[in-house]
Biopython code that builds the backbone (N, CA, C, O; Angstrom):
import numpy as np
from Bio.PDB.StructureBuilder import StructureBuilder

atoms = [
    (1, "UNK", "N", (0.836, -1.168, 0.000)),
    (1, "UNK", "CA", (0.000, 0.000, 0.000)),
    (1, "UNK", "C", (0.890, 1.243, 0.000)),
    (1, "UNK", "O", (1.703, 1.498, 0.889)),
    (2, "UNK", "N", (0.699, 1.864, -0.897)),
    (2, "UNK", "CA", (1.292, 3.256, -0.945)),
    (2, "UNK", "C", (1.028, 4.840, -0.776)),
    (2, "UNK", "O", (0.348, 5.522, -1.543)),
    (3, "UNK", "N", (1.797, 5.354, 0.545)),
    (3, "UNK", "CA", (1.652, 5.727, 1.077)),
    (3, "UNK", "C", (1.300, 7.314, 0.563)),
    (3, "UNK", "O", (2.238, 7.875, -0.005)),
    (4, "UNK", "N", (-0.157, 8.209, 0.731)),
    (4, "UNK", "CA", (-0.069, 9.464, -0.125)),
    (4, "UNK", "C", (0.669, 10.610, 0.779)),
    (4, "UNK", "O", (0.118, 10.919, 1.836)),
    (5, "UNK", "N", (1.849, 11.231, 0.424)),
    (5, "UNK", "CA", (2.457, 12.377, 1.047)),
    (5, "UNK", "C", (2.220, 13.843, 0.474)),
    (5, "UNK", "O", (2.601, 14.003, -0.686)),
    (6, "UNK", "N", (1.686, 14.857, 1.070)),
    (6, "UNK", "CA", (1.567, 16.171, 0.866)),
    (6, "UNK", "C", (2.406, 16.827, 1.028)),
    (6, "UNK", "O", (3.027, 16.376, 1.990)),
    (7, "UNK", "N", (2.931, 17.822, 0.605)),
    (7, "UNK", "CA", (3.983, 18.844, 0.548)),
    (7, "UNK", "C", (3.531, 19.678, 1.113)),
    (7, "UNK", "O", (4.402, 20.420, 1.567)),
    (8, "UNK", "N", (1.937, 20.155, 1.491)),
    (8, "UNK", "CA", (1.388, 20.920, 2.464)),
    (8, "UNK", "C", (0.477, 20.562, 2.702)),
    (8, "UNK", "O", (-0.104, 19.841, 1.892)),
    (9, "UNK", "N", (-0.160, 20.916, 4.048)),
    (9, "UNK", "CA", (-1.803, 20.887, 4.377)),
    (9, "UNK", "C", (-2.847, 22.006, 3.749)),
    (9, "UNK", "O", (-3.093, 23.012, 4.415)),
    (10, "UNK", "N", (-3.353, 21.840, 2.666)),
    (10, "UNK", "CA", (-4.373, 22.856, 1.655)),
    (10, "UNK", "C", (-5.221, 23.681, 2.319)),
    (10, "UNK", "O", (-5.568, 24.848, 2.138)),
    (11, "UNK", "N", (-5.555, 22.638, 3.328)),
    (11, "UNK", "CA", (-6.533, 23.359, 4.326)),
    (11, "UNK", "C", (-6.603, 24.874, 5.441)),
    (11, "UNK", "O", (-7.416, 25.699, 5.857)),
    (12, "UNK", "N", (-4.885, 24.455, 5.552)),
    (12, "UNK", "CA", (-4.113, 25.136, 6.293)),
    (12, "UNK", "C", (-4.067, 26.867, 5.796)),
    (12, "UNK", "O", (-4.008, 27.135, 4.596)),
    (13, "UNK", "N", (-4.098, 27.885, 6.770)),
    (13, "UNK", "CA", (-3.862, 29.105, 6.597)),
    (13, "UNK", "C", (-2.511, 29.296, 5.998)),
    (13, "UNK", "O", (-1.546, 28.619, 6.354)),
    (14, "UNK", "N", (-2.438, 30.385, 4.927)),
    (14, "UNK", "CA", (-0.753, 30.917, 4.985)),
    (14, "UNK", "C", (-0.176, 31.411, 6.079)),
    (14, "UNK", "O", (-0.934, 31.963, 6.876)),
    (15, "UNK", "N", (0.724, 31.373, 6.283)),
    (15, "UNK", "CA", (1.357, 31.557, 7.540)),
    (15, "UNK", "C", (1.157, 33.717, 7.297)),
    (15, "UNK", "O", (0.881, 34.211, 6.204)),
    (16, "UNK", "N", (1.365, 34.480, 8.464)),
    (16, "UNK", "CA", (0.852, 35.566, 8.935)),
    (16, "UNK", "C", (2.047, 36.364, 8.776)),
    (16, "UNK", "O", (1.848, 37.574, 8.873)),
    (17, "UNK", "N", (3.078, 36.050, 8.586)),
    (17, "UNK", "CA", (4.531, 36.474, 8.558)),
    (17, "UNK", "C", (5.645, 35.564, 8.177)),
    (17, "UNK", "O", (5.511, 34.343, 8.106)),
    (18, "UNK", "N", (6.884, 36.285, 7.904)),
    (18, "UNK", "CA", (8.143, 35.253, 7.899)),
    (18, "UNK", "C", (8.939, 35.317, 8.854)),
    (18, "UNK", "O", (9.081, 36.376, 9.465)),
    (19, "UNK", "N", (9.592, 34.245, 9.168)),
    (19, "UNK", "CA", (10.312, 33.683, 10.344)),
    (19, "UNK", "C", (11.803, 34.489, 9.971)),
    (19, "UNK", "O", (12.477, 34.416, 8.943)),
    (20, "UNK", "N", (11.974, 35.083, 10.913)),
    (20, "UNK", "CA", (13.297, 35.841, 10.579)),
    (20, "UNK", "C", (14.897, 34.726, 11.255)),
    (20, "UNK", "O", (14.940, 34.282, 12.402)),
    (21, "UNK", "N", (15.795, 34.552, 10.402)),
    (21, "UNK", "CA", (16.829, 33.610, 11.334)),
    (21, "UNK", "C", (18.194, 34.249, 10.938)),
    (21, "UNK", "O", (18.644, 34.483, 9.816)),
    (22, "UNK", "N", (18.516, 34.379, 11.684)),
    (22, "UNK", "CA", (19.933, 34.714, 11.838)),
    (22, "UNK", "C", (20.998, 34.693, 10.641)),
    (22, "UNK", "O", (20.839, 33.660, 9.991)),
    (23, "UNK", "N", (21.638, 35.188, 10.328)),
    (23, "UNK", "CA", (22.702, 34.625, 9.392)),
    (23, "UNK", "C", (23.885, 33.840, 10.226)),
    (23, "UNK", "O", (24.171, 34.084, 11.399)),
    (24, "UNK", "N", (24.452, 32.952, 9.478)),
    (24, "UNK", "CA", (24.927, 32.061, 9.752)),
    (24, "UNK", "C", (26.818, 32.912, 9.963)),
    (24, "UNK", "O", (27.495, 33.612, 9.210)),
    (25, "UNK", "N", (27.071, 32.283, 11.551)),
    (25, "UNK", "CA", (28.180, 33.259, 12.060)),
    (25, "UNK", "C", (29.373, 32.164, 12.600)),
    (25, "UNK", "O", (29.154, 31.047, 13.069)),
    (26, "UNK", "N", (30.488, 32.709, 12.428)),
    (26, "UNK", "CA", (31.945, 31.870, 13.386)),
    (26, "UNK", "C", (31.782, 32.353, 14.158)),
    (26, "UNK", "O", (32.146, 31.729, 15.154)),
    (27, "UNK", "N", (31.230, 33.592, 14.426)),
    (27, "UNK", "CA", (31.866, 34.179, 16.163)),
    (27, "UNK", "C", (31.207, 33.266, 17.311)),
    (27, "UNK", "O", (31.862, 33.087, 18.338)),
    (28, "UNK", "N", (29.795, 32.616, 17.161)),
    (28, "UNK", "CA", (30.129, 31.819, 18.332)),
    (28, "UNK", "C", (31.065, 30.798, 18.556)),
    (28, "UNK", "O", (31.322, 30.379, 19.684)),
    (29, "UNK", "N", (31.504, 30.447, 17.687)),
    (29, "UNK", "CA", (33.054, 29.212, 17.883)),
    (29, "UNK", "C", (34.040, 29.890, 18.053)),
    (29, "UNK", "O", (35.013, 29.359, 18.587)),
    (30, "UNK", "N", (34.100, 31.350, 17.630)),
    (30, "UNK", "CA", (35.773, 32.091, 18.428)),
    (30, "UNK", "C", (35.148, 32.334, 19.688)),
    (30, "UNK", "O", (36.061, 32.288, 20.511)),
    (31, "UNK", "N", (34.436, 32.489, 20.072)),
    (31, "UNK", "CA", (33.878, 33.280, 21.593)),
    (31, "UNK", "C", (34.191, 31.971, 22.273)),
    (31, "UNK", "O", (35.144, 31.885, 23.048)),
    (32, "UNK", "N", (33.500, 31.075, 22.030)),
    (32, "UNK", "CA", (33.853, 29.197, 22.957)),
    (32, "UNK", "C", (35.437, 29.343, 23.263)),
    (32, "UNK", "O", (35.945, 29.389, 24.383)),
    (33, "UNK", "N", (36.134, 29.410, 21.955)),
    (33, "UNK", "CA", (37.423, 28.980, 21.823)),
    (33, "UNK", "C", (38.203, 30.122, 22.764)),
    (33, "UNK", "O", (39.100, 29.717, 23.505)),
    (34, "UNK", "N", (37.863, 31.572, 22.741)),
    (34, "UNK", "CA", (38.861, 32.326, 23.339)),
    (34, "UNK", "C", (38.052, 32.232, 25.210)),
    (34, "UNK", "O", (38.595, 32.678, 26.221)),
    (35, "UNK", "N", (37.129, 31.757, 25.169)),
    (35, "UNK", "CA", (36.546, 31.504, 26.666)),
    (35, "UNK", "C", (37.486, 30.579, 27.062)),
    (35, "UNK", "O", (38.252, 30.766, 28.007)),
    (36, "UNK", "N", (37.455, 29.396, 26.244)),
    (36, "UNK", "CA", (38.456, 27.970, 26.763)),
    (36, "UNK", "C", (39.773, 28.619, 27.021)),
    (36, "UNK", "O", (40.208, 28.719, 28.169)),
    (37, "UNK", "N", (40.112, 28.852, 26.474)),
    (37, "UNK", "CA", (41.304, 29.986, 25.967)),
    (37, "UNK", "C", (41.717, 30.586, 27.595)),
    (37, "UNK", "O", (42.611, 30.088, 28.280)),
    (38, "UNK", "N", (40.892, 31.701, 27.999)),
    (38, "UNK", "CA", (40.844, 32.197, 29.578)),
    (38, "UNK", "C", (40.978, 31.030, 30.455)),
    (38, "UNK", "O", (41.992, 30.647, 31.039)),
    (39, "UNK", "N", (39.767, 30.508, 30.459)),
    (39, "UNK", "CA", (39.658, 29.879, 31.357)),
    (39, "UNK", "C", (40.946, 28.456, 31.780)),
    (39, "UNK", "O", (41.053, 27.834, 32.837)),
    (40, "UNK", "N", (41.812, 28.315, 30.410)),
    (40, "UNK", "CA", (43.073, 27.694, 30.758)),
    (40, "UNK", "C", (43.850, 28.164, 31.166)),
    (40, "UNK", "O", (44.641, 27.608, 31.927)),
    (41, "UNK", "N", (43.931, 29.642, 30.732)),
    (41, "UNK", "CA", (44.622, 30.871, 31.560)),
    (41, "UNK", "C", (44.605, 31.300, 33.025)),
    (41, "UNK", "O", (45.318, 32.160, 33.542)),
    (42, "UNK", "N", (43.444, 30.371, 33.738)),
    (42, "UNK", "CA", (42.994, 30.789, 35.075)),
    (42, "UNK", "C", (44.437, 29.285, 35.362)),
    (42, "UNK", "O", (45.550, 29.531, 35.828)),
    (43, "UNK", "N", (44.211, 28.608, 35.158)),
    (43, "UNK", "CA", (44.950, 27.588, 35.689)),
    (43, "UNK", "C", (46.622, 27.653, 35.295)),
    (43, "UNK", "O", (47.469, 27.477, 36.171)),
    (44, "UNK", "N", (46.942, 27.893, 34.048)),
    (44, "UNK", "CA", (48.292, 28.001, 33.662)),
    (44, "UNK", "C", (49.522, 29.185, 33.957)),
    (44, "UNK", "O", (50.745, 29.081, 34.059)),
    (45, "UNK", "N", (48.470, 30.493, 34.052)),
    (45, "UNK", "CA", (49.138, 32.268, 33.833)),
    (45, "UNK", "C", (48.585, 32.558, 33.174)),
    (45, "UNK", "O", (47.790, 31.986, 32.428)),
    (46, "UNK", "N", (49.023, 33.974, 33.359)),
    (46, "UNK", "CA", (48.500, 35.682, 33.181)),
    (46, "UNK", "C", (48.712, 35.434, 31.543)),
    (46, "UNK", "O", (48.059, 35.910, 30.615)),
    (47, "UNK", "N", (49.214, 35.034, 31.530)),
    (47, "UNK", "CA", (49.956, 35.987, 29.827)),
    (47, "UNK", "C", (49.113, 34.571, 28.917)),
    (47, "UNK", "O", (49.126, 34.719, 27.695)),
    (48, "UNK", "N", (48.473, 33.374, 29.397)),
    (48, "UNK", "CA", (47.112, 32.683, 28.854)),
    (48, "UNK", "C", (46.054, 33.666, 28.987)),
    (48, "UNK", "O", (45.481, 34.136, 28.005)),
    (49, "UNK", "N", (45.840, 33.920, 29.938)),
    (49, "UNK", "CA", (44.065, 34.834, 30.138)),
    (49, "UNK", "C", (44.096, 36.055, 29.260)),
    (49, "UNK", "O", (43.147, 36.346, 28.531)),
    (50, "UNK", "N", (45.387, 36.885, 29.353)),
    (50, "UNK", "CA", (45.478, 37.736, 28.664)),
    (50, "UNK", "C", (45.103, 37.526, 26.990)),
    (50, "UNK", "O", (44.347, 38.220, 26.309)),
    (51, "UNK", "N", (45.752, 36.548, 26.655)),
    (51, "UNK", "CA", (45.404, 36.033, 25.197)),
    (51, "UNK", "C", (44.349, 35.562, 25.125)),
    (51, "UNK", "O", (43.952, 36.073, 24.079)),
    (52, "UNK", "N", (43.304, 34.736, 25.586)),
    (52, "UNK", "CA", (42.109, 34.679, 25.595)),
    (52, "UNK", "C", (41.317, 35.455, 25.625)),
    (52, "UNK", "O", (40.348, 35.370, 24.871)),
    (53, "UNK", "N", (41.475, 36.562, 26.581)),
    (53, "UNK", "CA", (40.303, 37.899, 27.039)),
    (53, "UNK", "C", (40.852, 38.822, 25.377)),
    (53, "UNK", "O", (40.063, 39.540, 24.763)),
    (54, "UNK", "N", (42.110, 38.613, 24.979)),
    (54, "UNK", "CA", (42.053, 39.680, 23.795)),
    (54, "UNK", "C", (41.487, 38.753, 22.565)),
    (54, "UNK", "O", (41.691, 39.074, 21.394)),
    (55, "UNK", "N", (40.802, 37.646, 22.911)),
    (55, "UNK", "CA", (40.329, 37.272, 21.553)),
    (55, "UNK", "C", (38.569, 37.266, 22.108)),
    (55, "UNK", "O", (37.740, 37.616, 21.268)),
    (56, "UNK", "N", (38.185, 36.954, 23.196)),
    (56, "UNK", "CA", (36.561, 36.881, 24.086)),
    (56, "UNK", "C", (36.179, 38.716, 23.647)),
    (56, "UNK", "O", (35.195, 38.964, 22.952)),
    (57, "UNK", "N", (37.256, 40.038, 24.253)),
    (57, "UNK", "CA", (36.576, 40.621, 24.129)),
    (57, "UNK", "C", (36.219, 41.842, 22.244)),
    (57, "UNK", "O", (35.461, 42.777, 21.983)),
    (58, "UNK", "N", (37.206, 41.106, 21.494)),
    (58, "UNK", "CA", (36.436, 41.704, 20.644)),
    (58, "UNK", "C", (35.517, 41.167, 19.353)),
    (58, "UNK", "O", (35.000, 41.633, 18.338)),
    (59, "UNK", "N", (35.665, 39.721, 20.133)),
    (59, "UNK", "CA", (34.565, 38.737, 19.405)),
    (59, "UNK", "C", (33.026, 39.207, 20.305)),
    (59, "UNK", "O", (32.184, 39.925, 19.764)),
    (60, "UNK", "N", (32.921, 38.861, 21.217)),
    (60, "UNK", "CA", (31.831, 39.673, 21.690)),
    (60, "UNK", "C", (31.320, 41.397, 21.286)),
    (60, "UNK", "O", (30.146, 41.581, 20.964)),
    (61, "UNK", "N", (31.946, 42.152, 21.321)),
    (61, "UNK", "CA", (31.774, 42.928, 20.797)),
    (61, "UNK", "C", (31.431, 43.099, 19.485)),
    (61, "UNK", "O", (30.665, 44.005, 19.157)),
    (62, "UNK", "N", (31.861, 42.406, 18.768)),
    (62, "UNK", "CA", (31.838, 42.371, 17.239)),
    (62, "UNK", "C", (30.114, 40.881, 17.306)),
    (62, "UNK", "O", (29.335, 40.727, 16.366)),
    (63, "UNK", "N", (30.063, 40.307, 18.296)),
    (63, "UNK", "CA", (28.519, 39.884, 17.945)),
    (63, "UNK", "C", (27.376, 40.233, 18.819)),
    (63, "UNK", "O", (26.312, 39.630, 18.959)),
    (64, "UNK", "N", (27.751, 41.202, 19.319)),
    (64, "UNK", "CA", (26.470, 42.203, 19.501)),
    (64, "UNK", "C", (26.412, 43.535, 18.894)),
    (64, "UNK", "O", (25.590, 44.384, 19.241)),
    (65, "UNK", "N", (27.606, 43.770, 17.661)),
    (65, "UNK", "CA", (27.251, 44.933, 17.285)),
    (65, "UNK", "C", (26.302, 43.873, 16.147)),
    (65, "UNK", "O", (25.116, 44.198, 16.200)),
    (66, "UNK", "N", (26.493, 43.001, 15.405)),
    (66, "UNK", "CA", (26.118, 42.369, 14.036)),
    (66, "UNK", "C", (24.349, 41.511, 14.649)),
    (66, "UNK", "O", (23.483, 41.094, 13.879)),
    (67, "UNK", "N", (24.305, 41.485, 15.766)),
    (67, "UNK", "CA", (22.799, 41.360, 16.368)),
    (67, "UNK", "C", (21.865, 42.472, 16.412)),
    (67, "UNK", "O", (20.638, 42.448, 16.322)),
    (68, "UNK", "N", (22.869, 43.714, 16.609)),
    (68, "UNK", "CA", (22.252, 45.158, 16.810)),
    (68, "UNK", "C", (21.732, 45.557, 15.545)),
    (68, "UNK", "O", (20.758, 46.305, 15.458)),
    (69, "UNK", "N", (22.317, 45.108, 14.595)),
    (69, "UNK", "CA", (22.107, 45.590, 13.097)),
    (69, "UNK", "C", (21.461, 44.507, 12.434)),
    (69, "UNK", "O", (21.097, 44.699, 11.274)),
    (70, "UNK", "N", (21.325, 43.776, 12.788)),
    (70, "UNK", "CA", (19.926, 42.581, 12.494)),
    (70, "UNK", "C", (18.819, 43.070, 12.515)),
    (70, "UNK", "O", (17.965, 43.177, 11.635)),
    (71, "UNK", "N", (18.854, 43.484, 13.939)),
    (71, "UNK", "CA", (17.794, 43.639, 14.563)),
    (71, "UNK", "C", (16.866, 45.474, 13.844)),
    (71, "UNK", "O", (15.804, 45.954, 13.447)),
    (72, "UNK", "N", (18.172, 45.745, 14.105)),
    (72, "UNK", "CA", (17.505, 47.415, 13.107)),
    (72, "UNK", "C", (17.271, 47.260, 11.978)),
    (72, "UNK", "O", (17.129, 48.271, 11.291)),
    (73, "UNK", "N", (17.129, 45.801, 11.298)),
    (73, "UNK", "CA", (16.600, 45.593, 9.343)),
    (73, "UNK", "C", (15.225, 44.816, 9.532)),
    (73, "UNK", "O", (14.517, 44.327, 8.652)),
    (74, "UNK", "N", (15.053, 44.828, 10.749)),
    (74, "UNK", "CA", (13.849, 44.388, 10.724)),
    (74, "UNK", "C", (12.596, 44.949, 11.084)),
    (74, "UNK", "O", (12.746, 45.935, 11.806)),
    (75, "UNK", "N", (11.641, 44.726, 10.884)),
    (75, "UNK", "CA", (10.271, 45.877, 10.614)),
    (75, "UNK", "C", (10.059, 45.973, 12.579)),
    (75, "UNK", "O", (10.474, 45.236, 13.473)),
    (76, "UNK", "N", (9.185, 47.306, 12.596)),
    (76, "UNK", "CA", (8.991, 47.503, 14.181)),
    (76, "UNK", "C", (8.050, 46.659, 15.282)),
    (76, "UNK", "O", (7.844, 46.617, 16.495)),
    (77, "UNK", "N", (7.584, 45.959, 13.930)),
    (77, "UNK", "CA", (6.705, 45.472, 14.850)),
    (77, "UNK", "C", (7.455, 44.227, 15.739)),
    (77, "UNK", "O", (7.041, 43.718, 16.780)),
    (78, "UNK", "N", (8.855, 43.865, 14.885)),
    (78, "UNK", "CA", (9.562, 42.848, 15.975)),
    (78, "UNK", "C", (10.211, 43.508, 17.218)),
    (78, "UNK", "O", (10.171, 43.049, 18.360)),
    (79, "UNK", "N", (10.549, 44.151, 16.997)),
    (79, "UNK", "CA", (11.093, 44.724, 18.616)),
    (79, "UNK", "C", (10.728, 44.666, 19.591)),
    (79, "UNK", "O", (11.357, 45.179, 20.517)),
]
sb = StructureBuilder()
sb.init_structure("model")
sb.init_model(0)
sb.init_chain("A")
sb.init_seg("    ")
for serial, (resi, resn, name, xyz) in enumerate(atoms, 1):
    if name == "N":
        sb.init_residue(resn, " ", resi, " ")
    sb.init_atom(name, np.array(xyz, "f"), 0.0, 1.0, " ", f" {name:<3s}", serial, name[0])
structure = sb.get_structure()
């Protein structure tokens, strides 16, 4: 018996809006990596944390400015 599959429900409303998603980013894998980074620095020395915190803080910075500007291309009613 073979099975009938729909590609949509007909019945179904169009959806009311579009789903807004992110663009696709490295900075959360440098942010992990320069966190690990510190946080080996807590255990090893200064001059580890130091190199970690200079890669944590301008990866962070740099992904909340690129969230900030997401967020301002999108219509008001998302805010």
């Amino acid at each position: 018996m073979a099975e009938e599959r729909l590609e949509h429900d007909p019945t179904l409303a169009q959806p009311a809006e579009a789903i807004h998603m992110p663009d696709p980013s490295y900075l959360p894998f440098v942010l992990a990596l320069g966190i690990m980074i510190t946080l080996v620095g807590v255990l090893t020395g200064l001059l580890v944390v130091i190199i970690g915190l200079l890669i944590v803080i301008p990866t962070l910075v740099r992904w909340i400015r690129s969230a900030r500007d997401e967020m301002s291309d999108l219509p008001l009613e998302h805010h």
